[in-house]
C-alpha positions in Angstrom: 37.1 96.3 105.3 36.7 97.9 108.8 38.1 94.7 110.3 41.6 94.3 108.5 42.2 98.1 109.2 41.9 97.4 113.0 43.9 94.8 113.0 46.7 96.6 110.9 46.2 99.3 113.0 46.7 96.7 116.0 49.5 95.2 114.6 51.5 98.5 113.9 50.9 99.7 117.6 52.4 96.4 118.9 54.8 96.3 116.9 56.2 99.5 117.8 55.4 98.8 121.8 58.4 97.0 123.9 57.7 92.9 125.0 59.3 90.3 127.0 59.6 88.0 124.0 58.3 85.5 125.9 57.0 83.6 122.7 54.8 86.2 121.6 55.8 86.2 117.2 53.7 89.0 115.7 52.7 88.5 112.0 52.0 91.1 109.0 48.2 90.9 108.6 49.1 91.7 104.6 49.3 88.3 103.8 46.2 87.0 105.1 45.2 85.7 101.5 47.4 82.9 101.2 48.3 80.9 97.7 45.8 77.8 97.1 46.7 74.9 99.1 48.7 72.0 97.0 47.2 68.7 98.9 44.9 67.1 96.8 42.1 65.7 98.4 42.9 62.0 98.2 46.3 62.7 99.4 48.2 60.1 101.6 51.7 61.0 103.3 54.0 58.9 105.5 56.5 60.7 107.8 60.3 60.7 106.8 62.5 58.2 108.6 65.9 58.9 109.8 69.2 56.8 110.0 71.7 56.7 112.4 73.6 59.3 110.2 71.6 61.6 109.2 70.2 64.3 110.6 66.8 65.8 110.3 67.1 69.7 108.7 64.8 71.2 111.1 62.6 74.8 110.9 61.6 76.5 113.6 59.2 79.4 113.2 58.4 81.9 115.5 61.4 81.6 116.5 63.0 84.4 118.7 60.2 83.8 121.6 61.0 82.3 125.0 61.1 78.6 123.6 62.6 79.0 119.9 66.2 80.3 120.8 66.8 77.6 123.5 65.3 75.1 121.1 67.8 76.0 118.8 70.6 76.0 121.1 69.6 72.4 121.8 69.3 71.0 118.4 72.3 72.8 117.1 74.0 71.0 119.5 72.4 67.9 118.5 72.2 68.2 114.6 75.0 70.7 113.7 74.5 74.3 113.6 73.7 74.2 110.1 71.1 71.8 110.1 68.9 74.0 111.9 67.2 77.4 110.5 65.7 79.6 113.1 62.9 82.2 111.9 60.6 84.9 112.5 59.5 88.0 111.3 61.2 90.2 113.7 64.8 91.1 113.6 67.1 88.7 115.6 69.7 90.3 118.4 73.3 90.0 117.2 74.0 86.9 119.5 71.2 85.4 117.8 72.5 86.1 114.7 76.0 85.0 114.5 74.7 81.8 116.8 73.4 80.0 113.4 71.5 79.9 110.4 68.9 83.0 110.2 65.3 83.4 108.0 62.7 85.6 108.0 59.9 83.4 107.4 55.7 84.7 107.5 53.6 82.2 108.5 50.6 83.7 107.1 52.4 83.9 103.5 52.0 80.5 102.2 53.9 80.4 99.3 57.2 82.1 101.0 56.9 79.5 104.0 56.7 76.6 101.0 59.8 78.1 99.3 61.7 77.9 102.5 60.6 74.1 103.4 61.8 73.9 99.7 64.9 75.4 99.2 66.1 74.2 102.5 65.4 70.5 102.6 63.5 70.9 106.1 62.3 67.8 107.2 61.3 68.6 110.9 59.2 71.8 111.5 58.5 73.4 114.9 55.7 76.0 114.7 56.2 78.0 117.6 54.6 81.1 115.9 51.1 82.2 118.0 50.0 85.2 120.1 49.6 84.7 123.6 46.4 84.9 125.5 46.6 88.1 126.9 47.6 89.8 123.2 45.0 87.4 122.0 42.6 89.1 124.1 43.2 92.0 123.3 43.1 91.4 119.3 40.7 88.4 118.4 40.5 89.4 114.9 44.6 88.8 114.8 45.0 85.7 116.9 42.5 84.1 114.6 44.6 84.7 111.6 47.9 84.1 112.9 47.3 81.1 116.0 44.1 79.2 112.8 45.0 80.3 109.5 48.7 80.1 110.1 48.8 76.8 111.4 46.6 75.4 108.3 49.3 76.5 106.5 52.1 74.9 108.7 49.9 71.9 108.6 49.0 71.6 104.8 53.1 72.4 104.0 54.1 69.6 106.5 51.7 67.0 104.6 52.5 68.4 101.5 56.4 67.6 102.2 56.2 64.8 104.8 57.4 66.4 107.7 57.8 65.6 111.4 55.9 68.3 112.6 55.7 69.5 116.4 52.8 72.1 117.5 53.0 73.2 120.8 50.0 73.4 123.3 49.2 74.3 126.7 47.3 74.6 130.2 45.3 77.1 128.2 43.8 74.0 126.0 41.4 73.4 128.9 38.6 75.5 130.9 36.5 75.8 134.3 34.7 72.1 133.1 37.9 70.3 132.8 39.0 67.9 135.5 41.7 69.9 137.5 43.0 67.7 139.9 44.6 65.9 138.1 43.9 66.8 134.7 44.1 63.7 131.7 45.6 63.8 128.5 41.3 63.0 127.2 38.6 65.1 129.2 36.1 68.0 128.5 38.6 70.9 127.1 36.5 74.2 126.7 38.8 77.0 126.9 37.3 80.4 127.0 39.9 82.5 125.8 41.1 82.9 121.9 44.1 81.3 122.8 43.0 78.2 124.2 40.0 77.5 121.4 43.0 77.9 118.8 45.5 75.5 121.0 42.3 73.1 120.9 41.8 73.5 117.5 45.5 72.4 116.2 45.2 69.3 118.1 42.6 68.2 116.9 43.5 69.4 113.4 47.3 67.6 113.8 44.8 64.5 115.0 42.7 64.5 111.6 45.9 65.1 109.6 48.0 62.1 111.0 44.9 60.0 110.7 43.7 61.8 107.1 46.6 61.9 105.3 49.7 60.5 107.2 51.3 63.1 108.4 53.6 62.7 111.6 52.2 65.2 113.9 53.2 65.4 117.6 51.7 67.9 120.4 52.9 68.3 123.9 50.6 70.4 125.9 53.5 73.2 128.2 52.8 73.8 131.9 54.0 76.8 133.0 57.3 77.4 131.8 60.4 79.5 134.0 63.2 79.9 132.6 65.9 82.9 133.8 66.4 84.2 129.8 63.1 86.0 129.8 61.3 89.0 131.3 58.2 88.3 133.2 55.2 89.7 130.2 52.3 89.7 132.9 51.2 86.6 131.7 48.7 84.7 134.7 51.8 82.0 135.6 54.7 84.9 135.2 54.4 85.3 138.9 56.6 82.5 139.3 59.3 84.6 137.4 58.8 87.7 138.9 59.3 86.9 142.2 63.5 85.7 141.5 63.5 89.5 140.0 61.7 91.2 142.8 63.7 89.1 145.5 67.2 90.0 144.1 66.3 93.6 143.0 63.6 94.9 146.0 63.5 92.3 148.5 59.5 91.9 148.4 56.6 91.3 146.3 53.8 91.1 145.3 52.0 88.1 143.9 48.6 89.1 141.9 47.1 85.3 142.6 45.7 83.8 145.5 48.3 82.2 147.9 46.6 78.7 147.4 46.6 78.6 143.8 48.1 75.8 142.3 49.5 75.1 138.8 51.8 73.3 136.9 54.9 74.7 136.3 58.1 73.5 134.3 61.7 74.5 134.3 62.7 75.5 130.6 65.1 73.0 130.6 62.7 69.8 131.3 60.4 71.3 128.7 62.6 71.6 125.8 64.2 68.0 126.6 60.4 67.2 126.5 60.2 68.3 123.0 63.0 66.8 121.6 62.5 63.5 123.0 58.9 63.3 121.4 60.2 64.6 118.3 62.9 61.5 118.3 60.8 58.6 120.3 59.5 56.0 117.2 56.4 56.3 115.5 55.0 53.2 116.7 55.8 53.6 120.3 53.0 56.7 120.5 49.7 55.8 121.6 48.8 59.3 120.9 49.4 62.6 118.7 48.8 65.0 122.2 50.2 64.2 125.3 50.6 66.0 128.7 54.0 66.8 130.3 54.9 67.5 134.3 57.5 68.3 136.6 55.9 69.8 139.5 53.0 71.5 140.6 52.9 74.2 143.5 51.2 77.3 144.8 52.2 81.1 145.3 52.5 80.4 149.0 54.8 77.4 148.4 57.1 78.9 146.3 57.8 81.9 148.2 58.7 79.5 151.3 61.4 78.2 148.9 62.6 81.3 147.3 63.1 82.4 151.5 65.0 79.9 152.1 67.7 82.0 150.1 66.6 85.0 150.5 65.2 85.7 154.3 64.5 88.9 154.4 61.9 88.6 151.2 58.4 90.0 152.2 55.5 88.5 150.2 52.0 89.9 150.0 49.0 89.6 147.8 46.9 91.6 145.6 44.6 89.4 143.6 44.4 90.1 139.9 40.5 88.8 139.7 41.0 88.5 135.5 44.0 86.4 136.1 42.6 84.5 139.3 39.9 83.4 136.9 42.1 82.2 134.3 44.1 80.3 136.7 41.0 79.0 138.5 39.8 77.4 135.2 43.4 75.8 134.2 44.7 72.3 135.3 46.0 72.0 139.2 48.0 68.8 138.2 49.1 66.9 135.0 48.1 63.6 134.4 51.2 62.8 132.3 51.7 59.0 132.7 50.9 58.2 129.3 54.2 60.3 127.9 56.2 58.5 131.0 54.9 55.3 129.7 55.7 55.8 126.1 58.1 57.3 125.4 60.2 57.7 128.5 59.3 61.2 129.7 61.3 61.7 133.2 61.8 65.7 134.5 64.9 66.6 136.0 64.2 69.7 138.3 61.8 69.7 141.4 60.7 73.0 143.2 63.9 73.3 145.1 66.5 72.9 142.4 63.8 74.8 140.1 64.6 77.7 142.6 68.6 77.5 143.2 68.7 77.3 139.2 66.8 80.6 139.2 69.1 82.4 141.9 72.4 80.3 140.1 71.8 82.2 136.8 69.9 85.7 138.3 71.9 86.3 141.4 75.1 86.3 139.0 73.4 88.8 136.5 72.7 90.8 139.5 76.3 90.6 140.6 77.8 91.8 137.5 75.5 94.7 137.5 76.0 96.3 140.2 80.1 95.5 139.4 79.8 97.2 136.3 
């Protein structure tokens, strides 16, 4: 089996390289064979209702990525610290830790994952759990098993139990025959990278699920995300993180897109509000098991002039990256996202310039301590 020993072989070296942790959840390729599937065929499922006092026990998996701890955060807050169980298969950082309730969970071992649903009384799961494109790229064989056969388990569990479950998806869902400007919630969505087809495919296998069997699946599709708690990973929208770093540490960068490409970009903030609120917003009031979600959409060029405007002296040039050019070519200029403002309520908070004195707030006092210490 030539294939499996490449990807273990994969899997060991990446596991033993450093990451950002930017939502990147790396799973054992020895539990590919998973336990037969308990959903019989005619199965039907309705989604678990809550009351005013009680509280949903929620799972997140993949969990130590750039979403999963500040999802936790939130819902902790929300729920009670108890009543939500962060997981993954990598070992947590002490703050993590201590911060709440702990699992290691394998989303490609189906029985384990069932035990924990189980044993834990989860009735909301959040499958953050998926490699990135560029690791995608780089390992097909492994993206397939974890981003397609981990989510049929996460899907066939959820239906199984009745769970609310959220899958997230993204900007990488779509490809160069998409509509751009802006992009809908419906349209062509041809992705060409590994990432993408598997983003595609849970959205249309949440679809077929809710409509098969019941089962209470909700999808936002991310923009880019920024948040200060993570390390640029090289990622084709990262460049909107790396310049905060580059203007605090160097005083100039460089940007490896064109200075008139545009994308949608989120603060991490507005996007995991985003995800709560579709988690809580009532059944019937969803027109739809996908939905886009906005805040603001700019370009290299654009952004610089607002990080300047704190920092003066920060000297911006370009060499273009063509592999990411093209990826960013083929992705969405602008979100249509009325349908989740008209549904459910979906407002952002931050626009470019409070997106950038956020940034500085939290990075210019990192900065400051350092060079105290």
């Amino acid at each position: 089996m030539p294939i499996v020993k490449n990807v273990s072989r994969a899997v060991s070296q990446l596991l033993q390289s450093s990451g950002c942790g930017c939502g990147i959840s790396i799973v054992p390729v020895r539990c590919i064979g998973v336990s037969p599937r308990q959903v019989a065929s005619d199965a039907s499922f309705h989604s678990v209702s809550f009351s005013e006092s009680d509280h949903p026990r929620v799972l997140i998996t993949g969990g130590l990525g750039q979403l999963g701890v500040g999802l936790a955060k939130l819902l902790r807050k929300r729920f009670g610290k108890n009543n939500v169980i962060l997981s993954d298969i990598r070992k947590p950082a002490d703050n993590v830790f201590y911060s709440g309730p702990f699992i290691y969970a394998d989303i490609l071992d189906y029985k384990n994952l069932r035990e924990i649903v189980v044993n834990n009384r989860i009735t909301w799961l959040f499958h953050y759990s998926a490699l990135l494109s560029a690791v995608g790229e780089a390992n097909v064989p492994l993206a397939r098993a974890v981003n397609i056969t981990g989510l049929h388990n996460v899907l066939d569990i959820a239906a199984e139990h009745n769970l609310r479950l959220f899958v997230p998806s993204t900007i990488g869902a779509f490809g160069p025959t998409s509509p751009r400007d802006p992009t809908p919630d419906l349209c062509i969505q041809r992705p060409r990278t590994i990432y993408g087809v598997s983003k595609v495919h849970a959205e249309l296998m949440g679809e077929y699920y809710h409509y098969r069997y019941g089962l209470d699946f909700r999808c936002l599709r991310y923009p880019g995300i920024i948040s200060a708690d993570s390390q640029p990973g090289g990622g084709t929208t990262d460049y909107a993180v790396q310049i905060f770093h580059d203007a605090i540490k160097t005083g100039k960068f460089q940007c490896n897109l064109k200075p008139d490409t545009r994308l949608p970009m989120m603060y991490i903030d507005d996007c995991l509000k985003a995800t709560l609120e579709v988690m809580e917003a009532p059944a019937e009031a969803l027109s739809m098991r996908t939905y886009n979600i906005s805040a603001m959409s700019f370009t290299p060029e654009e952004l610089a002039q607002e990080v300047q405007k704190h920092v003066p002296e920060l000297q911006v040039t370009y060499a273009v990256d063509e592999v990411r050019q093209a990826i960013a070519d083929s992705w969405p200029m602008n979100f249509d996202d009325r349908n989740a403002r008209r549904d459910w309520g979906w407002k952002h908070d931050y626009d470019l310039p409070e997106l950038v004195t956020t940034m500085f707030s939290f990075l210019g006092s990192d900065s400051r301590i350092a060079q105290a210490n």
